[in-house]
Predicted model as a PDB file, atoms N, CA, C, CB and O in Angstrom, pLDDT in the B-factor column:
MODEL        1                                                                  
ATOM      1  N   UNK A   1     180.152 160.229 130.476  1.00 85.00           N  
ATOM      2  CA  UNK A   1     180.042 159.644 129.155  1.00 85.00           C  
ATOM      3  C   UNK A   1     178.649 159.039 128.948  1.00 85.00           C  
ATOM      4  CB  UNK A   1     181.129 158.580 128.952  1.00 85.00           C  
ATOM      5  O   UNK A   1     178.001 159.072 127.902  1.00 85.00           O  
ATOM      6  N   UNK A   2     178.348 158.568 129.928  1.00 89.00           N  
ATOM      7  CA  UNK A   2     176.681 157.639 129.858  1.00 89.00           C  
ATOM      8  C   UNK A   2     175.726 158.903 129.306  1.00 89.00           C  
ATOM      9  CB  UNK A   2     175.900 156.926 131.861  1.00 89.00           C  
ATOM     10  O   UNK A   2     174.956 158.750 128.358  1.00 89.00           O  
ATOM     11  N   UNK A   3     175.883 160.210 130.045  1.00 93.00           N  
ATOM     12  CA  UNK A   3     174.754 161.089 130.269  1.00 93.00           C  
ATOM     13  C   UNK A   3     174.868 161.705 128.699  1.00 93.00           C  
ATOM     14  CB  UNK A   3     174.935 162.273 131.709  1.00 93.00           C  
ATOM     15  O   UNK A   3     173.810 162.212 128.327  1.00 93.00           O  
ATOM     16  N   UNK A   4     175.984 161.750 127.701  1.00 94.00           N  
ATOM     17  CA  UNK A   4     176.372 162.143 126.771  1.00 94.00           C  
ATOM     18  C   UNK A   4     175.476 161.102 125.991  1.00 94.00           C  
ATOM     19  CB  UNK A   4     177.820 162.266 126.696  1.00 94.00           C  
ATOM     20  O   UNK A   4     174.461 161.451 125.390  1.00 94.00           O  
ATOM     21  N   UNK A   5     175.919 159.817 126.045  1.00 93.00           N  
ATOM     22  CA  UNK A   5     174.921 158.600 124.872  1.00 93.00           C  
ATOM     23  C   UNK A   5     173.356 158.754 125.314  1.00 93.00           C  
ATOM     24  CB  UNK A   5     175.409 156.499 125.166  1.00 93.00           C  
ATOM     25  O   UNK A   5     172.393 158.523 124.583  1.00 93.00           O  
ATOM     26  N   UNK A   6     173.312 159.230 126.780  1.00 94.00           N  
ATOM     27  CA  UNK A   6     171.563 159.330 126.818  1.00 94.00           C  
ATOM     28  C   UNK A   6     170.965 160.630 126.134  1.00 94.00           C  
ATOM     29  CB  UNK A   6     170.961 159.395 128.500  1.00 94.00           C  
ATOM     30  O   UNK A   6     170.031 160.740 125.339  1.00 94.00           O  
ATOM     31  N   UNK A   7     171.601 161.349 126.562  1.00 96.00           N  
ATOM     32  CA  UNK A   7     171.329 162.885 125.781  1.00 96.00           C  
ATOM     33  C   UNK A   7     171.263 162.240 123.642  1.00 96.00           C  
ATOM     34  CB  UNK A   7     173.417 164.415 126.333  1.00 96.00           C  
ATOM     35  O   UNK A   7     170.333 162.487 122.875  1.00 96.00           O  
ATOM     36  N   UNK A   8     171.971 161.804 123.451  1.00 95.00           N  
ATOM     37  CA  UNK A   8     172.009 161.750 121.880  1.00 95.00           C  
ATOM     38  C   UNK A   8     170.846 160.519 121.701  1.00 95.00           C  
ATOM     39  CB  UNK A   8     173.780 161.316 121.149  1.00 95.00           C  
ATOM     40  O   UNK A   8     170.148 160.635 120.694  1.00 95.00           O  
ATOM     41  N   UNK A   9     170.598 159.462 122.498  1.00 96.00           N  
ATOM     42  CA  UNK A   9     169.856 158.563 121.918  1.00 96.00           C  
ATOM     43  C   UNK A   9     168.008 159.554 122.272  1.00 96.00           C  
ATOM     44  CB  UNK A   9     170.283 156.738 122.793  1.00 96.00           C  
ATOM     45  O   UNK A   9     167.054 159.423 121.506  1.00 96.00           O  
ATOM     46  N   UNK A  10     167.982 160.169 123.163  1.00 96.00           N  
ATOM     47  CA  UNK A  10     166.893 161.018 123.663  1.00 96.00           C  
ATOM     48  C   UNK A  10     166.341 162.456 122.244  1.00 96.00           C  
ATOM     49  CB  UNK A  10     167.694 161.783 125.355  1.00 96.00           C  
ATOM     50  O   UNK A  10     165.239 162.890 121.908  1.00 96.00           O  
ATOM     51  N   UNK A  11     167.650 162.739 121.827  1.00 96.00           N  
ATOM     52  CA  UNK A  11     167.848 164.034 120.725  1.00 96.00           C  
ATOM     53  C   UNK A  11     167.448 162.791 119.460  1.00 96.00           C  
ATOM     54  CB  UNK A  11     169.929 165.038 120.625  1.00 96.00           C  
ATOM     55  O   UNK A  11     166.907 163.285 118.471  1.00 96.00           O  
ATOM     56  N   UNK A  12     167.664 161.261 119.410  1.00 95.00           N  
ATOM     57  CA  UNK A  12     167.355 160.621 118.056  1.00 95.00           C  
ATOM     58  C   UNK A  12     166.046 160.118 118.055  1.00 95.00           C  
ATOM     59  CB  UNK A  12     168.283 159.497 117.684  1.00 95.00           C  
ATOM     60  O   UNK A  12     165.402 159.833 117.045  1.00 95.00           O  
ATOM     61  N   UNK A  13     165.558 159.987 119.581  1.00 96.00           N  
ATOM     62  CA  UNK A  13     164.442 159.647 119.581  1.00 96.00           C  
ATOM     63  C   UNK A  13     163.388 161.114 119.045  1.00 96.00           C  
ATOM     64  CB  UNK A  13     164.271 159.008 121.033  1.00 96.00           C  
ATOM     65  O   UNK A  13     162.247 160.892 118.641  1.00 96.00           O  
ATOM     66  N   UNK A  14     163.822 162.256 119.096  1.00 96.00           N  
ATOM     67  CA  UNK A  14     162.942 163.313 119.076  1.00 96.00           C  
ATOM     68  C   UNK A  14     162.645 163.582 117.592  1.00 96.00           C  
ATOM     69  CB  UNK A  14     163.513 164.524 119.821  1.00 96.00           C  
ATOM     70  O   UNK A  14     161.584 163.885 117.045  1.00 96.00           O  
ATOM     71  N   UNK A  15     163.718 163.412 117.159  1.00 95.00           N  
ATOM     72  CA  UNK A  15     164.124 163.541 115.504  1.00 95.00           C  
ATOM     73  C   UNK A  15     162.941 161.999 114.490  1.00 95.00           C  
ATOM     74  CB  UNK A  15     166.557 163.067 115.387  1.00 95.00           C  
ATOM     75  O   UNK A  15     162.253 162.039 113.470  1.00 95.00           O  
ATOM     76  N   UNK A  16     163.261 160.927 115.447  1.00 94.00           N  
ATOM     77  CA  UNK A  16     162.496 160.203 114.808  1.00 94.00           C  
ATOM     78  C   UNK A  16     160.783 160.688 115.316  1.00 94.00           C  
ATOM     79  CB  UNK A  16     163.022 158.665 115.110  1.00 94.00           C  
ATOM     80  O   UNK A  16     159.928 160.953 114.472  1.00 94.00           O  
ATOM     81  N   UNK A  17     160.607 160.719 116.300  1.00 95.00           N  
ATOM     82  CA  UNK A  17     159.158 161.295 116.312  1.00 95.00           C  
ATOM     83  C   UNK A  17     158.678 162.363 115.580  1.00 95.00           C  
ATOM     84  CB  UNK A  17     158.848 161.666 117.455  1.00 95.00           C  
ATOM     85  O   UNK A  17     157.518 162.528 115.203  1.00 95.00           O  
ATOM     86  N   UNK A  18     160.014 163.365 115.328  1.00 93.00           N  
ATOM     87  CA  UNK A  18     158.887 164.624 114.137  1.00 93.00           C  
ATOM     88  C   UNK A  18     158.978 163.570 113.478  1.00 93.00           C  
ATOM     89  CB  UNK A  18     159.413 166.404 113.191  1.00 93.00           C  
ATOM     90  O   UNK A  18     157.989 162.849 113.606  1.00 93.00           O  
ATOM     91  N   UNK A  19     160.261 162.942 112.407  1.00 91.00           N  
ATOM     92  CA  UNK A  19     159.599 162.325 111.212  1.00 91.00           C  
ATOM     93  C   UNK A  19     158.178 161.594 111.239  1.00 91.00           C  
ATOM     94  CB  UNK A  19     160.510 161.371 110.747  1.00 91.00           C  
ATOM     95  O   UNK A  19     157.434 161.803 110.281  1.00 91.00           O  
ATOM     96  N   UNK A  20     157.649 160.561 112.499  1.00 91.00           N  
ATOM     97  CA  UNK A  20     156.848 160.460 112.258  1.00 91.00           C  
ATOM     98  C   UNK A  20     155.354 160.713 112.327  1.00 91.00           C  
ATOM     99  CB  UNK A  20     157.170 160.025 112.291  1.00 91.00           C  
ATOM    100  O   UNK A  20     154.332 160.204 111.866  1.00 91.00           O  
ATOM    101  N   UNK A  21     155.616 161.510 112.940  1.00 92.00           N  
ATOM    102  CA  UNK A  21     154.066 162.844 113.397  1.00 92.00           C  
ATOM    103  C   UNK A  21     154.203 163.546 112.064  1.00 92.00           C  
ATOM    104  CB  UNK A  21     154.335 164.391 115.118  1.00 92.00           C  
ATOM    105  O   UNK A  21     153.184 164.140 111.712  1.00 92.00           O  
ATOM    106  N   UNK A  22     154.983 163.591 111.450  1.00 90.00           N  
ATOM    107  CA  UNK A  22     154.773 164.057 109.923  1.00 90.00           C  
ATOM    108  C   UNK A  22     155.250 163.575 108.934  1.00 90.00           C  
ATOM    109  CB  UNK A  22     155.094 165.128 109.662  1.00 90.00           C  
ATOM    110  O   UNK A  22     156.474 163.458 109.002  1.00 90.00           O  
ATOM    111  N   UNK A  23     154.612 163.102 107.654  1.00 83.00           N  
ATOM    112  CA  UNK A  23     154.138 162.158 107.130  1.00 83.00           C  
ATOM    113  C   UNK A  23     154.702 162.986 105.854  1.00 83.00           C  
ATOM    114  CB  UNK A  23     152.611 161.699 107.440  1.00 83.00           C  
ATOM    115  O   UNK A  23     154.272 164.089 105.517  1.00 83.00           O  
ATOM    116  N   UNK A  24     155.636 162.340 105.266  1.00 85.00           N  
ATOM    117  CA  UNK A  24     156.601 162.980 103.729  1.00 85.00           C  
ATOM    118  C   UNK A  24     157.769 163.995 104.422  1.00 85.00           C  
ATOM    119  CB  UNK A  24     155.350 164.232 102.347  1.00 85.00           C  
ATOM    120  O   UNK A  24     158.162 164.847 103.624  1.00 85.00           O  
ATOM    121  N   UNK A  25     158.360 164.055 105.688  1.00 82.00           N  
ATOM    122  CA  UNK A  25     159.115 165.067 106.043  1.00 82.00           C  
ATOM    123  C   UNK A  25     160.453 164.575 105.615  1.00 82.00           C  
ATOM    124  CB  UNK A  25     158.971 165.443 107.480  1.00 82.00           C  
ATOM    125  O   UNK A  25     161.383 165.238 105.155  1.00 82.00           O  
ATOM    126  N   UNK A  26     160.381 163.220 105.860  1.00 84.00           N  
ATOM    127  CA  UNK A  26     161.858 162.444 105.402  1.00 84.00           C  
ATOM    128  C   UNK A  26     161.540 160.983 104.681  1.00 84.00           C  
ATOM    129  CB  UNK A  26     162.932 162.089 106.932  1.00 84.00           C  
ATOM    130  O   UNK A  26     160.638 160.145 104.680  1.00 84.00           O  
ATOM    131  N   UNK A  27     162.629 161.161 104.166  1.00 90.00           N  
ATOM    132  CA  UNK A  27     162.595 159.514 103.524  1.00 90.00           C  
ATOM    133  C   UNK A  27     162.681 158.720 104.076  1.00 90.00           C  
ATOM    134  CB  UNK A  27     163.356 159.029 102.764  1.00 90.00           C  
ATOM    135  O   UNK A  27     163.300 158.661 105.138  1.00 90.00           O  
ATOM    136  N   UNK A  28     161.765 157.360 103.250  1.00 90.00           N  
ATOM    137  CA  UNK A  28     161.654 155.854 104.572  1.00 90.00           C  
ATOM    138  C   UNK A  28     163.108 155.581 104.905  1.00 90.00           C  
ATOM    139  CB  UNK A  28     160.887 154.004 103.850  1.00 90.00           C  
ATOM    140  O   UNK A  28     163.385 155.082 105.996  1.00 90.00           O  
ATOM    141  N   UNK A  29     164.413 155.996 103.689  1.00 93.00           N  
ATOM    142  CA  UNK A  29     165.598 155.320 104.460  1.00 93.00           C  
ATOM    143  C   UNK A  29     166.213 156.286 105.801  1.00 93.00           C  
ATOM    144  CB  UNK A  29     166.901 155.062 103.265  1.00 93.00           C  
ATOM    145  O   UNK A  29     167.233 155.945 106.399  1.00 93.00           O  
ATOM    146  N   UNK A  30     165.651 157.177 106.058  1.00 92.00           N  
ATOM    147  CA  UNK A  30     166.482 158.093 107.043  1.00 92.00           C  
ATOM    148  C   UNK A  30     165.572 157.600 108.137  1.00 92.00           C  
ATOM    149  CB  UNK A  30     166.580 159.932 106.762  1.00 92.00           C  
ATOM    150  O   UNK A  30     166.064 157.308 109.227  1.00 92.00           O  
ATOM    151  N   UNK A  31     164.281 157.489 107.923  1.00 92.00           N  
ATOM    152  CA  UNK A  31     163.487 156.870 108.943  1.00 92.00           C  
ATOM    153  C   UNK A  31     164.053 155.418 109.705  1.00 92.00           C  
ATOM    154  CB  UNK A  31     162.141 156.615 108.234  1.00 92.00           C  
ATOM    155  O   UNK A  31     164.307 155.231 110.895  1.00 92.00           O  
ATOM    156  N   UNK A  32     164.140 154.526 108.602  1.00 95.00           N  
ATOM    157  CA  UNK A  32     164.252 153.728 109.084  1.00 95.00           C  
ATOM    158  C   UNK A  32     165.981 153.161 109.614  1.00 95.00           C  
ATOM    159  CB  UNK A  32     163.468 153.131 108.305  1.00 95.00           C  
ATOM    160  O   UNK A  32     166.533 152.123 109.979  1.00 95.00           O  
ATOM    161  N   UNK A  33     166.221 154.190 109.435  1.00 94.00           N  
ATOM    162  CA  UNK A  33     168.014 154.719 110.002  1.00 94.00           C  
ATOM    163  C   UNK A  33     167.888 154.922 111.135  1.00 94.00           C  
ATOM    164  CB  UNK A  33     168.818 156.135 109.462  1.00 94.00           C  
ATOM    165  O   UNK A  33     168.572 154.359 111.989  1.00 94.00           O  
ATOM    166  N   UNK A  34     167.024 155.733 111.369  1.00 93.00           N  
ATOM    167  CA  UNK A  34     166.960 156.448 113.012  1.00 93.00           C  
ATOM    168  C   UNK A  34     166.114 155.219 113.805  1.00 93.00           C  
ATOM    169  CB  UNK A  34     165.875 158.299 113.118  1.00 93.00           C  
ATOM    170  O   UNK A  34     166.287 155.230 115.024  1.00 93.00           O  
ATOM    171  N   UNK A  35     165.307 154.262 113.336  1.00 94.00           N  
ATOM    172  CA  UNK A  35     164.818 153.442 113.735  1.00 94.00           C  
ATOM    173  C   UNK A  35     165.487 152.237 114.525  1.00 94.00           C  
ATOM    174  CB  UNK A  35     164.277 153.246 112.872  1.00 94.00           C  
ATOM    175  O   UNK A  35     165.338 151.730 115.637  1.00 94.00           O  
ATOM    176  N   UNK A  36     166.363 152.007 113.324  1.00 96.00           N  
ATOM    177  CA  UNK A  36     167.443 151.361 113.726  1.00 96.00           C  
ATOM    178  C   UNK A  36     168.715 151.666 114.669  1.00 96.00           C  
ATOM    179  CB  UNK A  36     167.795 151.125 112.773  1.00 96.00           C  
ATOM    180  O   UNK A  36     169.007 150.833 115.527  1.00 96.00           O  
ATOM    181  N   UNK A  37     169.360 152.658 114.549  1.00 95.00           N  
ATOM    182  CA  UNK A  37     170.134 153.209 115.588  1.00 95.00           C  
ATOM    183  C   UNK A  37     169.693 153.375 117.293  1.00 95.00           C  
ATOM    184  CB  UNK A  37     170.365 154.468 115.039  1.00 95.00           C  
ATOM    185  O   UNK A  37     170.461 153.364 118.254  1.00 95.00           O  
ATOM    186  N   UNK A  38     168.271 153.520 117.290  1.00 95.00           N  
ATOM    187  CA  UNK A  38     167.993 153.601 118.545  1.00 95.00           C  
ATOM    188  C   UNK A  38     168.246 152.633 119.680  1.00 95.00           C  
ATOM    189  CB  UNK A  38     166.938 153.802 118.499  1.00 95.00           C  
ATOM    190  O   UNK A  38     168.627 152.964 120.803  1.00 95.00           O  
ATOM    191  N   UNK A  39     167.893 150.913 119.106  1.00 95.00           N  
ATOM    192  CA  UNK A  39     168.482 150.064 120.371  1.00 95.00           C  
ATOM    193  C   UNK A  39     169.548 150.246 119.951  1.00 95.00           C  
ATOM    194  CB  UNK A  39     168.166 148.552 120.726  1.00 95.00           C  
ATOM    195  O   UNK A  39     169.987 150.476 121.078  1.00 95.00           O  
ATOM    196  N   UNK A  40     170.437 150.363 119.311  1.00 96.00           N  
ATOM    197  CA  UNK A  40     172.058 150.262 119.779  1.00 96.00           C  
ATOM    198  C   UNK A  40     172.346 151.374 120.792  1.00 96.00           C  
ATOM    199  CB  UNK A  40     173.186 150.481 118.428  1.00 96.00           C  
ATOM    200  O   UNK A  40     173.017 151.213 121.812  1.00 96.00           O  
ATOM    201  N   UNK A  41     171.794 152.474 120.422  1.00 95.00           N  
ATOM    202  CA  UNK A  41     172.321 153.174 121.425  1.00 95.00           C  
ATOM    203  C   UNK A  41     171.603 153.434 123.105  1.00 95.00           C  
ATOM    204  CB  UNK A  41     172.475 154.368 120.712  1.00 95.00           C  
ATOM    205  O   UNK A  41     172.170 153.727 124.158  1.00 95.00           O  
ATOM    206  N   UNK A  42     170.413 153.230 122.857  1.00 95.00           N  
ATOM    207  CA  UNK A  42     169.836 152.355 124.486  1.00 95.00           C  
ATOM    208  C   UNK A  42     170.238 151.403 125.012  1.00 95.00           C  
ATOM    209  CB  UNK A  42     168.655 151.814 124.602  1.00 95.00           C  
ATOM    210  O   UNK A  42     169.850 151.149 126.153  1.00 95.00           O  
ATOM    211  N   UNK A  43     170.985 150.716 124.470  1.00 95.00           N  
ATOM    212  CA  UNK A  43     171.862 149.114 124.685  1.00 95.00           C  
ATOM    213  C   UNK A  43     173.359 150.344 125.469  1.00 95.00           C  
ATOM    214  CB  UNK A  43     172.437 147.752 122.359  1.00 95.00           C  
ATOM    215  O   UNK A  43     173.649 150.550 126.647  1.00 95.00           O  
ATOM    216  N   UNK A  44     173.766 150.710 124.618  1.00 94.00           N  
ATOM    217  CA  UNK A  44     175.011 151.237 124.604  1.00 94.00           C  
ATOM    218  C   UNK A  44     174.779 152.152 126.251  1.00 94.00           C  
ATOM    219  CB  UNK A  44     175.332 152.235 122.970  1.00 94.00           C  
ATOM    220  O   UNK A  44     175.476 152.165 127.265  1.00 94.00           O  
ATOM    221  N   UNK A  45     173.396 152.884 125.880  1.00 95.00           N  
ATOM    222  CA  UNK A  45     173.263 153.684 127.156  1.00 95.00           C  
ATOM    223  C   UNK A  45     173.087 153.112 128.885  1.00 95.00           C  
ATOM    224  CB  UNK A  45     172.051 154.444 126.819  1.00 95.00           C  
ATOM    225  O   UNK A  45     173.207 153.695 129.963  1.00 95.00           O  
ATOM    226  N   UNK A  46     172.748 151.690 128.502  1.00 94.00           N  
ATOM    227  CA  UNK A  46     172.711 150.528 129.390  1.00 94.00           C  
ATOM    228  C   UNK A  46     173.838 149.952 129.973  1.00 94.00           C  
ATOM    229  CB  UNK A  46     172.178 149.584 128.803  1.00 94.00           C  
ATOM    230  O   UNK A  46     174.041 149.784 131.176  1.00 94.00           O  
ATOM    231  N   UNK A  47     174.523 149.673 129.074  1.00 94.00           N  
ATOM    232  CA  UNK A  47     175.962 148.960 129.206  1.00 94.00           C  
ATOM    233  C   UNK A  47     176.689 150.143 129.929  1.00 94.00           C  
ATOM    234  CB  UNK A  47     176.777 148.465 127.596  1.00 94.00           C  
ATOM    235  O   UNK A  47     177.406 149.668 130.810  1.00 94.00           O  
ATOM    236  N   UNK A  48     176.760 151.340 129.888  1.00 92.00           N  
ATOM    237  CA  UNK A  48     177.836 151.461 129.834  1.00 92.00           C  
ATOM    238  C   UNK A  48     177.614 152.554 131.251  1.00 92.00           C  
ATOM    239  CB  UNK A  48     178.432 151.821 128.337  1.00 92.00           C  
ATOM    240  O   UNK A  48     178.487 153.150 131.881  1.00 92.00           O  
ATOM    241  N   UNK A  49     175.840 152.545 131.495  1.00 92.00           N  
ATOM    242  CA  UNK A  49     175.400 153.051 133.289  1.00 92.00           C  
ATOM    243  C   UNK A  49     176.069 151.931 133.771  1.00 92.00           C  
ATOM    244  CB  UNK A  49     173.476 153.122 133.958  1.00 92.00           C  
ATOM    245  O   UNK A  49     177.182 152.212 134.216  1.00 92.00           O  
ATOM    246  N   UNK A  50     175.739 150.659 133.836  1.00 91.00           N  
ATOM    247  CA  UNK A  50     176.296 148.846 134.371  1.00 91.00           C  
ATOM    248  C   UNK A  50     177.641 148.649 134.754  1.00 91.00           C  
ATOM    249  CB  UNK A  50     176.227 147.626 133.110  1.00 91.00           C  
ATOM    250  O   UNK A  50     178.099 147.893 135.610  1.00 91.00           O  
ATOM    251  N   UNK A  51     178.382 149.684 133.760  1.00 84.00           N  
ATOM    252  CA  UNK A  51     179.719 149.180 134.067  1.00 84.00           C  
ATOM    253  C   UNK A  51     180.695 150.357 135.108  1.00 84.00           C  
ATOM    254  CB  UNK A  51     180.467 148.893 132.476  1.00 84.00           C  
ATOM    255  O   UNK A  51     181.894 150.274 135.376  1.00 84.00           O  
ATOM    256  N   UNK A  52     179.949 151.162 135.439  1.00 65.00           N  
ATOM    257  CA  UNK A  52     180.516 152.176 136.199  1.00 65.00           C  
ATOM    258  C   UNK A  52     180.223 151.847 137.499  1.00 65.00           C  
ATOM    259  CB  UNK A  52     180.082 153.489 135.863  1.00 65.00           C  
ATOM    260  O   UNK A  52     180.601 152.571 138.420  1.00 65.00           O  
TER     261      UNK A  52                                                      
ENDMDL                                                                          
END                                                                             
């Protein structure tokens, strides 16, 4: 399950880097969506290596 939340927070981190290596590809709110989602799910990907 951990390797599943690292795989998706790794696939959101990639998604937020095209958006921002390119400049009008997405809107500031999807940007700043993916911005936001990321510590939760590095938190999440933390917690939940810790508890096994």
């Amino acid at each position: 399950m951990t390797l599943l939340y690292l795989l998706v927070t790794l696939a959101v981190t990639a998604v937020l880097l095209l958006f921002l290596l390119r400049p009008g590809a997405a809107r500031a709110t999807t940007v700043w969506g993916l911005a936001a989602l990321l510590p939760l799910l590095a938190a999440l990907v933390v917690a939940l290596a810790h508890r096994a």
